[in-house]
C-alpha positions in Angstrom: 79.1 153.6 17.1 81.7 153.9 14.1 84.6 156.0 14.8 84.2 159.1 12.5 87.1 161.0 13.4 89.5 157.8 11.9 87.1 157.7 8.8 87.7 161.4 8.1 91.8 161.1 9.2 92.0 157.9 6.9 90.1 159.7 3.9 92.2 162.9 5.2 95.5 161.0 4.4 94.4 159.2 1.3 93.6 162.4 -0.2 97.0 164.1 0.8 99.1 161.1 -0.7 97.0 161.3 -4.3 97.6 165.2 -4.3 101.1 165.7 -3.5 102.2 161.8 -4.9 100.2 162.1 -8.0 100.7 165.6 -8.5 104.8 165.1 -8.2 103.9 162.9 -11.3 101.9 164.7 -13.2 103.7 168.0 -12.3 106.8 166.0 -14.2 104.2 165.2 -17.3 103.3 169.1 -17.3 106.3 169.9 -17.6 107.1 168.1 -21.0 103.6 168.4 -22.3 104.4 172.8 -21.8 107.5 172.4 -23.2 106.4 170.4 -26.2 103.6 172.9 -26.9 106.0 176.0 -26.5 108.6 174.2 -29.4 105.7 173.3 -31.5 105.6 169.5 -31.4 103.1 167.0 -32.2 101.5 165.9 -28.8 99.9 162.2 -29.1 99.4 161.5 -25.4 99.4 162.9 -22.1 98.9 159.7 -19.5 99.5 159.3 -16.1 100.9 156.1 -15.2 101.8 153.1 -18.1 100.3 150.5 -19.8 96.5 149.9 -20.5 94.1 152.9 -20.5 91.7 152.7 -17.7 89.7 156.0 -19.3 91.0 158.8 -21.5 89.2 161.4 -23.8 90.5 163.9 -26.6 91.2 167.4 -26.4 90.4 169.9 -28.7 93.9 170.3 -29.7 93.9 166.7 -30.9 96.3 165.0 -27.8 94.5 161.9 -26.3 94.8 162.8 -22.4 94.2 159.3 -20.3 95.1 157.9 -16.7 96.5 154.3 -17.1 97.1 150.9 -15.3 100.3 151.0 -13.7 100.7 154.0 -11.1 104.5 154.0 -11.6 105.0 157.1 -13.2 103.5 158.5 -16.8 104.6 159.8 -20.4 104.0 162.2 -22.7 103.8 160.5 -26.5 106.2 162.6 -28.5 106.7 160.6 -31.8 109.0 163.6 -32.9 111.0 162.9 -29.6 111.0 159.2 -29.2 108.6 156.4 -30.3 107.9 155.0 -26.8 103.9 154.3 -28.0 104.2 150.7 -28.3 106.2 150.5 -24.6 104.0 152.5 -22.9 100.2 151.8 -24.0 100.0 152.1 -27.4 97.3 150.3 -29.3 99.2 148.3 -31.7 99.7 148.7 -35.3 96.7 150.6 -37.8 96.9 150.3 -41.2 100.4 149.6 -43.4 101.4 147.8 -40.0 102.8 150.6 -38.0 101.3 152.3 -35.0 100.3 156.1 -35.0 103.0 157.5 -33.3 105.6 155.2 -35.4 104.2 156.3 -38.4 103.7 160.2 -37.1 107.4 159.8 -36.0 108.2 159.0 -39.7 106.6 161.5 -41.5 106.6 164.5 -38.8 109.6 167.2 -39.9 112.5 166.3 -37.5 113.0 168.6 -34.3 116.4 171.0 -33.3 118.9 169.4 -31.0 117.5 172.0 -29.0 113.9 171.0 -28.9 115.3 167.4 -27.7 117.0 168.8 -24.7 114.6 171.8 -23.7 111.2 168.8 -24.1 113.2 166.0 -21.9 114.5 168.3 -19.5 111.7 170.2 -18.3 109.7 167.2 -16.6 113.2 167.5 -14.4 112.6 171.3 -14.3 108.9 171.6 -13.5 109.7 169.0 -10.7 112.3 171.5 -9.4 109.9 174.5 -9.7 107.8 172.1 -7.4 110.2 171.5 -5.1 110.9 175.7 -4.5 107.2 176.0 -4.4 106.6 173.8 -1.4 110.2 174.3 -0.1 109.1 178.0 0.4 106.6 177.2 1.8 107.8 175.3 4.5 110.4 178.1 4.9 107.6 180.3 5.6 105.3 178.3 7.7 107.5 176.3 9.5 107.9 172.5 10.0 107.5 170.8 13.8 110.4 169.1 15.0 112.1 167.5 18.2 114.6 169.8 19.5 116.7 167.0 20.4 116.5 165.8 16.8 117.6 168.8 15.3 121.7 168.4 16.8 123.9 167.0 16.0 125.5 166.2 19.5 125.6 162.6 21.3 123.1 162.1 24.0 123.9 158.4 25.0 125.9 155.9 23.9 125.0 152.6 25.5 127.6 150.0 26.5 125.7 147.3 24.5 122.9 146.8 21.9 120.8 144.2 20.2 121.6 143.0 17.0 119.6 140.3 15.5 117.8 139.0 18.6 121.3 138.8 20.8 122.9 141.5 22.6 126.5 142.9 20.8 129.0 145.4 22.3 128.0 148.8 21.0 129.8 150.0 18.0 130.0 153.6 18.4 130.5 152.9 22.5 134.2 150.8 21.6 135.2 153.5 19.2 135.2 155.6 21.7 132.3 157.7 21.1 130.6 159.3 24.5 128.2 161.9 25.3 128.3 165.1 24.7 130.3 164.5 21.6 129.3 166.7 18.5 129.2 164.7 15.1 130.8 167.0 12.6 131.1 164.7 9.8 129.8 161.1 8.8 132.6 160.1 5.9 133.6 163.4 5.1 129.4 164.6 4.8 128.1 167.3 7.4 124.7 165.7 8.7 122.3 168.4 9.2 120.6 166.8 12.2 120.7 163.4 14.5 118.2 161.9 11.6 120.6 162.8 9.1 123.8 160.9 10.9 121.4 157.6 10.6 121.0 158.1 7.0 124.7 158.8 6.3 125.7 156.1 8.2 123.0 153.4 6.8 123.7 154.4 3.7 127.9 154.1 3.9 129.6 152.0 1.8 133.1 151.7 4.0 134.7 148.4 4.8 137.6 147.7 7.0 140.5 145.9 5.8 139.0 142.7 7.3 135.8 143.5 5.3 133.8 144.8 7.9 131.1 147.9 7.7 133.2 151.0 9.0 132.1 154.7 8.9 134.3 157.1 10.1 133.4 160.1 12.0 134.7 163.4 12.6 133.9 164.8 16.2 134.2 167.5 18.1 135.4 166.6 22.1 136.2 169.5 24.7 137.0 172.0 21.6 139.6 169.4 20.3 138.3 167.7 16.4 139.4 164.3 15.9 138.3 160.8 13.8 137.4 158.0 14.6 136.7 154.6 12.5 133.4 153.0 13.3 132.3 149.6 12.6 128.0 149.6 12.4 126.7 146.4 13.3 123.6 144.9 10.9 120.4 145.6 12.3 117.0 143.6 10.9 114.9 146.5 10.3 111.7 144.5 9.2 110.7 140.5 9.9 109.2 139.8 6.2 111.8 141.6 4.0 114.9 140.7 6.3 115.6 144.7 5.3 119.0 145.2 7.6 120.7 148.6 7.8 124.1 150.0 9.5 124.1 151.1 12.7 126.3 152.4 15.8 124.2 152.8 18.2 123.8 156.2 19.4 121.1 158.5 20.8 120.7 162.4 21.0 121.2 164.7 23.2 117.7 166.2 24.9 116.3 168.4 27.3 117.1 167.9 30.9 114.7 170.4 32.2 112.1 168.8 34.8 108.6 168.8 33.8 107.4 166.9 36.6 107.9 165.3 39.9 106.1 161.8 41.0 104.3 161.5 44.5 106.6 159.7 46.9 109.2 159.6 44.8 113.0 160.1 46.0 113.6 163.5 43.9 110.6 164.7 45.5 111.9 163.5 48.8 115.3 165.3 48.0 113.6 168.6 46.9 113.8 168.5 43.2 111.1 170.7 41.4 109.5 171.0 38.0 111.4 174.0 36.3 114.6 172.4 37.4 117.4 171.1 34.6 119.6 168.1 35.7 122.7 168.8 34.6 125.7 166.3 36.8 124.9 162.9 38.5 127.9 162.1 40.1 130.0 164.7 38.8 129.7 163.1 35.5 127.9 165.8 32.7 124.6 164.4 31.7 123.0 164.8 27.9 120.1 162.6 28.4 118.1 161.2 30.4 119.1 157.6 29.1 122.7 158.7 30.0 121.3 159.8 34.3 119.7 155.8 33.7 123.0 154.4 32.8 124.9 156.1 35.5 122.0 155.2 38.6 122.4 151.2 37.6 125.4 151.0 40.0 124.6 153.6 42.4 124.9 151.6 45.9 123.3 154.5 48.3 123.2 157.8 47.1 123.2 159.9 43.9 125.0 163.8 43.8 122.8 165.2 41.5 123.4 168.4 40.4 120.1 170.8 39.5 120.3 174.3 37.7 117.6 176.3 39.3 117.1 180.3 38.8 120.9 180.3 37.7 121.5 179.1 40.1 123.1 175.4 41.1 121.6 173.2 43.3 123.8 169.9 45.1 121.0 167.3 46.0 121.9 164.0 47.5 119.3 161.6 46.7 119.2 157.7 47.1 117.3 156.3 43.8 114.7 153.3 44.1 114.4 150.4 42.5 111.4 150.3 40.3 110.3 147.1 37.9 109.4 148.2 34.4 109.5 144.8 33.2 107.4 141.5 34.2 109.1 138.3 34.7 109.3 135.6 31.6 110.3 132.1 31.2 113.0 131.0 28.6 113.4 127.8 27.2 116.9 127.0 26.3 118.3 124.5 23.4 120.9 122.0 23.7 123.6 124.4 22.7 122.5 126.6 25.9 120.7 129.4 23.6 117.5 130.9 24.5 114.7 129.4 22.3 111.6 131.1 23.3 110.5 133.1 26.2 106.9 132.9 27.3 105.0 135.8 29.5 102.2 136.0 31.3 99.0 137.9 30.5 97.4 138.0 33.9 94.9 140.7 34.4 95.6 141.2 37.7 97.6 144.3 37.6 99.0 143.4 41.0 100.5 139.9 40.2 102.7 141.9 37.6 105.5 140.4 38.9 104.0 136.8 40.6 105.3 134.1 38.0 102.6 132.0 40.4 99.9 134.2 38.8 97.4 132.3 37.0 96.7 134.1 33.3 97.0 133.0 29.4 100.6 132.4 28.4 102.0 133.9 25.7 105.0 133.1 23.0 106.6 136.4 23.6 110.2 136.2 21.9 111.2 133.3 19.2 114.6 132.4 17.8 113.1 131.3 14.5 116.3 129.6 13.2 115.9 126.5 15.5 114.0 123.9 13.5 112.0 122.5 16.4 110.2 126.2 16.2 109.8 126.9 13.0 106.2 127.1 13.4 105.9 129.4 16.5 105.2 132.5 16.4 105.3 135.6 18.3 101.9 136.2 20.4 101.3 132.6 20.4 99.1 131.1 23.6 100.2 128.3 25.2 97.5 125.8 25.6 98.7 122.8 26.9 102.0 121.2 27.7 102.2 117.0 27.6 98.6 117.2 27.5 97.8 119.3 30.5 97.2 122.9 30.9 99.3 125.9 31.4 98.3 129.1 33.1 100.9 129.7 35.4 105.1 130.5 34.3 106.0 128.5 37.5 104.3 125.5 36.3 105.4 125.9 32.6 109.4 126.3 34.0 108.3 123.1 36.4 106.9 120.6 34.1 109.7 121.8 31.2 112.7 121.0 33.5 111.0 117.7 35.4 110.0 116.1 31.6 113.5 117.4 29.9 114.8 113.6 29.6 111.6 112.9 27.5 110.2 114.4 24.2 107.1 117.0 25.2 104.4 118.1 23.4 103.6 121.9 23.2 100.3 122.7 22.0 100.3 126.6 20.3 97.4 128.6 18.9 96.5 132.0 17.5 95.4 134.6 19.8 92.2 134.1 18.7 92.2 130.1 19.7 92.4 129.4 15.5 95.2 127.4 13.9 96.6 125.5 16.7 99.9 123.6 15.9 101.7 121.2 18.2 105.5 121.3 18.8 108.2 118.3 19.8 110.3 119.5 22.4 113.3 117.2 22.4 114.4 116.0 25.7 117.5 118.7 26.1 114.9 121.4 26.7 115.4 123.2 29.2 114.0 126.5 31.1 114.7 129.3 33.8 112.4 131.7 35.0 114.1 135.4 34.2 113.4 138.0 36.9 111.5 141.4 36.4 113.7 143.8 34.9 114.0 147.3 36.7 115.7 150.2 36.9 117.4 152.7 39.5 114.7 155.7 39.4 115.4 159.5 40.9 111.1 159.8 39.9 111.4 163.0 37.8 109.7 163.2 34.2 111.3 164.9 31.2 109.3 166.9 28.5 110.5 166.8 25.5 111.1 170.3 23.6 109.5 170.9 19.9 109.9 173.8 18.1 109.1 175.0 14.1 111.6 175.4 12.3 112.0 177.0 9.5 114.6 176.1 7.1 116.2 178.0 3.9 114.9 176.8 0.7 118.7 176.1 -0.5 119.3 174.6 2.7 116.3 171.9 2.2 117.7 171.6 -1.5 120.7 171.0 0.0 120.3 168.3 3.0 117.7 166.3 -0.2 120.1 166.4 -3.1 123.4 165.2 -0.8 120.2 162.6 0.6 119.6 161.7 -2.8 123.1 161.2 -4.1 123.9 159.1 -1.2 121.4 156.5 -1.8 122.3 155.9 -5.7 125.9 155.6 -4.8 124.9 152.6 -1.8 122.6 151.6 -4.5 125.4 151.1 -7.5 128.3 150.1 -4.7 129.1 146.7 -4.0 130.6 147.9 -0.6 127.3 149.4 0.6 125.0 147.0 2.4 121.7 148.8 0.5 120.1 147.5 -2.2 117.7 147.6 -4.8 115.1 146.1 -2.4 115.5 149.2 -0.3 113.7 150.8 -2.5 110.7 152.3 -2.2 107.8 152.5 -4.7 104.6 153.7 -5.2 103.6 152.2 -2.3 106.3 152.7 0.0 106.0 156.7 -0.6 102.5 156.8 -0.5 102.5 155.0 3.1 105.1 157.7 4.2 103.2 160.5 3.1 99.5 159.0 4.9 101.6 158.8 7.7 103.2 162.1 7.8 99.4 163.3 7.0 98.1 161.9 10.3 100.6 164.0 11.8 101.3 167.6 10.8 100.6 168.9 6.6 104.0 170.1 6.7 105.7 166.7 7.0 104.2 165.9 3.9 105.3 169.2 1.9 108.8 168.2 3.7 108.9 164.6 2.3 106.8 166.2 -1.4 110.4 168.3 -1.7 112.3 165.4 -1.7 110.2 163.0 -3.7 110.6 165.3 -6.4 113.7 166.5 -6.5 114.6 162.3 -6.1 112.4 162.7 -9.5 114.6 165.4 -10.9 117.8 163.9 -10.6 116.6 160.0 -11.1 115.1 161.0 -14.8 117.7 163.2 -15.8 120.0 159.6 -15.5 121.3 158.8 -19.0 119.6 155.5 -19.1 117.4 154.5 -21.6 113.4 155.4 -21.5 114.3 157.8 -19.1 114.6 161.5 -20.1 118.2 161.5 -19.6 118.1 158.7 -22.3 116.4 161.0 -24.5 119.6 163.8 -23.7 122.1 160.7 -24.0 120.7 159.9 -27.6 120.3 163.7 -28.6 123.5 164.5 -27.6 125.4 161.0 -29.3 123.3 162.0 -32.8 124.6 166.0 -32.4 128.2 164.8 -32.0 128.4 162.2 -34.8 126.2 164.4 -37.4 123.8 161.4 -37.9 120.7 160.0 -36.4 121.2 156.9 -34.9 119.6 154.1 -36.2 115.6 153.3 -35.3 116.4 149.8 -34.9 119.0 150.4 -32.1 117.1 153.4 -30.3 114.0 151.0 -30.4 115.8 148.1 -29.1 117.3 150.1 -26.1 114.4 151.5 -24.9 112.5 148.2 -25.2 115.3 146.0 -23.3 115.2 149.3 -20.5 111.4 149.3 -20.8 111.2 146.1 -20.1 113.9 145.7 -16.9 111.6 148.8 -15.9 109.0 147.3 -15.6 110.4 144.6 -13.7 112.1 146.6 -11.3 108.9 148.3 -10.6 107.5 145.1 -9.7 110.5 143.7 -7.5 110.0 146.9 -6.1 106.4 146.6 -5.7 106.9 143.0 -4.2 108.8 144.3 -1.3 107.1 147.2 -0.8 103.8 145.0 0.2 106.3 142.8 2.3 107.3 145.7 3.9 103.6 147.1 5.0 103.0 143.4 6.0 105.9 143.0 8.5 105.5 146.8 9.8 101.5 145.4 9.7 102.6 142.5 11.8 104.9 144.2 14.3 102.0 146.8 14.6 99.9 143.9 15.7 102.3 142.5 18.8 101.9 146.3 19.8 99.7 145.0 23.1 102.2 142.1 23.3 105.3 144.4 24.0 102.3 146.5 25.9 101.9 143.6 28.3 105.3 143.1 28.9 106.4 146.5 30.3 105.0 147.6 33.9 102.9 150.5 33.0 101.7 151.4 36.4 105.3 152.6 37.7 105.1 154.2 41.0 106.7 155.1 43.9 104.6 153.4 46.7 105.9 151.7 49.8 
């Protein structure tokens, strides 16, 4: 039986992303088409998106109104404004060899300096007026957020991350950053919330003196403010575009209040209750429950945990358990001593979680593409057969890899679904290990976390997006930044986000609608060529030197912008489909990464 509810979600979110997408667009076109009609222009065409017409029809006021090819935007045909027919879907030339608007654009009376600057500005305006619209109406409503996500204060900063498939020292953790830290400033910027740090900090265009990405950040300690100099590490945010972004690794702060207890477990053993807020292990202050993790891994016998209960606080000694959260795997390691591939086990004995003797499909779960023998394998991969014979067992596969490592071996791969098999040489200095089940020191207590609405000031949201904004053109235009034009998102990009947001709460999408147009505002009001800030440029340059400035030249401009335009919205395009197909594909090892974590954690003898 088909799955209605996802039909109506899907058509649900489809719908939200060609209103509020669409309508920043044609809001913008509204705009110049009102403003043109209030001064008295000649109106040609009113078309959303470029190039060829895919319908149109006339309006009794003579303007041809049509929806066209390319969803990248739209125009309004001024021909007293600028000729822009032939770039953006005219017809050609009619009779005496010019096109309509060319020769309207001739022969129409010329318009005020005024006119030029009131007509281009207002697509900029109306987008604005957009913006306060649905701005006040999140200020009204409210928009549903993480508590934890709304600070600005450090939750955990972890000793090490991974970078690029290998594990690096954390940036922010040998700076010196450490819980309970407040982030004031990221490069002189006050982030609104932990979100906002990321952003400021991806988008930072610092270097050291050795050439190194460096941030710096202001913090607040103990009521003392001081700086300190940050250098991000790369991270690979997406497999097919190689997108990689600035990071420092930290997390935020969040609740610590219990929401649950686990049978058997030693905080139930020790007399912690639901209601009760963690708030010292150790002595040590604890903002997170990542941090409580951390500072368990080398607990040898007991914890001193510390509960706030009633107002009152509560000393608990409590010895955490060891729990496995992670199944065993079975690397193979190069010549050089770096780990290939690891393979797991998909046994579907829930039991055998941990037995590497369990019999079940092997699977290609990790894959250091850059060694040539593997360029082929990919991630989810089944192991068939090794040397000819088959492999169900990680014991066997770390056995037969190690006895044959003086030889050449042939690994036979295929699809999860048993399609497109493809055989890989081993060379004979393979070798393998069998890495144990990964685990972690457990008090057995579960953490909610806290949402709330908020419901933020309309100059507030105009704010936190226009300082969003600028950010991203200055990593866009610097060569220090490590952003670039692929980064960018198009159509495509911003209508994901928006079916995404849809799925979730309405409000995300007004949220995210706010900044998409006032990203519209301030990108059109650019004085680049074609753009309506082009328009100003060239108004303003004619005003100042008394003269009009040569057809030939304005023409020429706007066709060489046009036309890198055009291509940018197509390199843009390009990644944005590479984009959807790598999130598409790490959406697809989902039950991969599923398989490989212990989902059935629990406290029994």
């Amino acid at each position: 039986m088909p799955d209605f509810s996802s039909i109506f979600e899907s058509a649900f979110g489809v719908a939200v992303m060609i209103v509020f997408f669409g309508g920043s667009i044609f809001v913008h076109e509204l705009g110049h088409f009102l403003a043109a009609k209030w001064r008295g222009l000649k109106v040609l065409k009113f078309s959303i998106g470029f190039g060829p017409k895919i319908c149109s029809w006339k309006g009794r006021d003579g303007c041809e109104y049509r929806i066209s090819l390319l969803p990248f935007g739209g125009y309004v045909a001024l021909p007293q404004l600028a000729d822009m027919g032939r770039l953006e879907g005219g017809e050609g030339k009619g009779a005496g060899g010019m096109g309509e608007e060319e020769r309207l654009a001739r022969t129409l009376p010329e318009i005020s300096y005024f006119d030029k600057m009131v007509v281009s500005a207002a697509g900029a305006f109306f987008n604005l007026l957009f913006a306060l619209v649905l701005a006040a109406i999140i200020w009204i409503v409210g928009i549903p957020a993480s508590v934890s996500l709304n600070s600005t204060q450090v939750g955990f900063v972890p000793e090490e991350i991974v970078s690029d498939n290998e594990t690096v020292k954390c940036p922010a953790y040998l700076a010196g950053i450490r819980e309970g830290d407040k982030i004031l400033e990221v490069d002189s910027v006050k982030p609104e919330n932990f979100s906002n740090i990321a952003e400021l900090v991806a988008m930072g265009t610092g270097r050291s003196e050795d050439g190194k990405p460096q941030v710096r950040i202001k913090i607040e300690r103990g009521g003392k403010i001081f700086d300190v100099d940050v250098n991000p590490v790369l991270v690979k945010t997406n497999p097919k575009t190689g997108d990689e972004i600035r990071m420092i690794g930290i997390y935020p702060v969040t609740s610590m209040k219990v929401a649950a207890v686990m049978k058997g477990s030693p905080a139930e053993k020790a007399g912690i209750r639901a209601g009760d807020v963690v708030s010292k292990v150790n002595g040590v202050n604890v903002y997170s429950n990542n941090q409580v993790g951390a500072l368990l891994k080398n607990v040898e016998k007991e914890a001193v945990v510390e509960v706030l209960r009633g107002g009152n606080v509560e000393i608990l000694k409590i010895a955490p358990k060891k729990v496995f959260i992670t199944k065993p795997l079975c690397n193979l390691f190069a010549s050089d001593g770096k780990k290939a591939v690891s393979f797991l086990s998909l046994s579907s004995d829930k039991s055998k979680n941990l037995d590497v003797h369990a019999n079940g499909s092997i699977a290609l779960f990790w894959v250091n593409g850059n060694l040539d023998f593997l360029e082929n394998a990919k991630q989810g991969d089944i192991l068939l057969q090794l040397n000819g014979v088959e492999i169900q067992k990680l014991s066997v596969l770390n056995e037969r890899i190690n006895v044959s490592s003086n030889v050449y071996s042939k690994m036979l791969l295929s699809n999860p679904d048993g399609t497109n098999m493809r055989e890989i040489t081993l060379p004979p200095s393979t070798s393998s290990e069998i890495e144990a089940a990964g685990f972690k020191m457990l008090l057995g207590y579960e953490i909610k976390e806290e949402r709330a609405v908020l419901h933020p000031g309309i100059a507030e949201q105009f704010k936190e997006n226009i300082v969003r904004t600028w950010g991203a053109l200055k990593g866009l235009v610097s060569p220090s930044s490590d952003i670039g034009l692929k980064h960018l998102s198009g159509p495509v990009g911003i209508g994901r986000v928006m079916y995404r947001f849809s799925l979730v709460d309405i409000t995300l999408v007004l949220s995210f609608a706010v900044l998409v147009n006032i990203n519209l505002a301030i990108l059109n009001l650019l004085p680049i060529p074609v753009l309506d800030g082009g328009h100003m440029l060239f108004a303003t340059i004619s005003k100042l030197m008394r003269k009009k400035i040569p057809e030939g030249i304005v023409a020429g401009l706007q066709g060489i912008f046009m036309l890198l335009f055009v291509f940018l919205m197509f390199y843009v395009f390009y990644f944005d489909i590479m984009r959807w197909s790598g999130d598409n594909s790490e959406e697809a090892l989902e039950n991969l990464y599923r398989a490989y974590y212990v989902n059935d954690v629990n406290f029994k003898e």
